[in-house]
N, C-alpha and C positions, 0 to 999 in steps of 0.2 A: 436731434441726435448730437451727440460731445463732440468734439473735433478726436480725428483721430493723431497720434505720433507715430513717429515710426524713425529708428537710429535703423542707418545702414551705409553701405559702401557707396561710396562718390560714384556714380556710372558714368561714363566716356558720354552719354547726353544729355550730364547734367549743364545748366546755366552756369558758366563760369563769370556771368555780369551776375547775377543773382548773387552767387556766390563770395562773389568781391563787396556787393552792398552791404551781404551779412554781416560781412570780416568788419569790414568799415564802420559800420553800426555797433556793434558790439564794442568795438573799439576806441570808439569816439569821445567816451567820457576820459578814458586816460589819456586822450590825445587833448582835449582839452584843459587839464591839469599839469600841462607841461608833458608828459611823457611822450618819447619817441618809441612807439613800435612799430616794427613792422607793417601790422596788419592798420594802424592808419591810417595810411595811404599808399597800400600796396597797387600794384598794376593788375588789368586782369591775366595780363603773361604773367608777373608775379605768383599768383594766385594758381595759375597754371600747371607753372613749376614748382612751387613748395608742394600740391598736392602728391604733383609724380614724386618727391622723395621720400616719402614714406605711404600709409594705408590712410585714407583721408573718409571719416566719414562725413556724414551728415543729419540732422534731426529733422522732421517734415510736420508739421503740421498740415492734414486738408491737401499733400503735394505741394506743399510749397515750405523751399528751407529753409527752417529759422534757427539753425546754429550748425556749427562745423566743429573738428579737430581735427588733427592728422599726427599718425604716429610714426617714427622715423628708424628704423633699423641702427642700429651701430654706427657711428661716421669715423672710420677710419682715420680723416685728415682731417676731424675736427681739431679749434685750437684750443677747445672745451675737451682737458685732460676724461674726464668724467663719461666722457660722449663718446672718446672713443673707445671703450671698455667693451671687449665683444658680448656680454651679456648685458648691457644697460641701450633699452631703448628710450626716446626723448618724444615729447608730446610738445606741441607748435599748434601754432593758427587755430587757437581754441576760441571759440565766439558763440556768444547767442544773443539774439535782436533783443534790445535791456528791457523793451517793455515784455519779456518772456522770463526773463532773468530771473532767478530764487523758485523757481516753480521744478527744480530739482533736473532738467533738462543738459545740464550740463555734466551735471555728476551722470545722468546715464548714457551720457557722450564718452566721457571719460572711462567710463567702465568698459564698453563697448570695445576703447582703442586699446584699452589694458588685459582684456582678455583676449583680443587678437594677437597681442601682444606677447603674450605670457606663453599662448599657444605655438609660440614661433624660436621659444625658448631664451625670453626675456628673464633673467633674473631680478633687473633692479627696472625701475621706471624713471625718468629725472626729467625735471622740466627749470625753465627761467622764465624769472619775471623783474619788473624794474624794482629797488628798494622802496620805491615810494608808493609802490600801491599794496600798501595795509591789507584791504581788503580780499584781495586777491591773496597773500601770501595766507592771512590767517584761514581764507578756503581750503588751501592746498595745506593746510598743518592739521588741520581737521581731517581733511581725506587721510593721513597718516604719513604726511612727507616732511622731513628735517630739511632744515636749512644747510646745505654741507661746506658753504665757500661761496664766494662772491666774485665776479669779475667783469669783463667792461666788453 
């Protein structure tokens, strides 16, 4: 029998160590590369808390998570002009375990948070990533997103 997937909402019992390994893993080659994110070496309170600010799913192979997003309502007092725009919600803590990666898992993570999204009356979607991860930006140009400004 295939392995089954399955993108859904974080539940209040899900593994938040699990969860933190994902981010971690997922993450790992850009943290190797020089790049500092977040999700490198986040905490599992870290992990915690980014999920409660926005709608955090998850992707399951077999019940067991092999990638996350979470998508974040409006931030009023972001210092990210863009973020605080009441109809542009922002996507964070996107991971999938890399031996899963390219197997289209991600984009249907992605979709999943954008039409929760949309439904909540998102007009725009926006997200960041470091300049030096190429591969990553050229994903995100392909899904249909511009580059609009740079900051630190």
């Amino acid at each position: 029998m295939p392995p089954i997937e399955t993108i859904r909402r974080l539940r209040d019992d899900d593994d938040m160590e699990c969860l933190t390994d994902v981010i971690h893993a997922g993450y790992a080659q850009l943290g190797s590369g020089g790049m500092r994110f977040w999700g490198t070496h986040q905490t599992i309170d870290d992990t915690r808390t980014r999920c409660s600010e926005g709608w955090c799913f998850v992707a399951e192979i077999n019940n067991a998570i092999i990638g996350t997003i979470t998508i974040k309502p409006p931030q009023p007092d972001s210092e990210v002009p863009f973020y605080r725009d009441p109809f542009t919600w922002s996507l964070t803590q996107f991971a999938v375990l890399p031996e899963l990666q390219g197997r289209g898992i991600g984009k249907r993570l992605h979709d999943a948070a954008v039409h929760a999204a949309v439904e909540q009356g998102a007009h725009r979607i926006a997200l960041d990533t470091a300049e030096p991860a190429k591969h990553l930006i050229a994903m995100y140009e392909s899904w249909g997103y511009v580059l609009i400004g740079s900051c630190d």
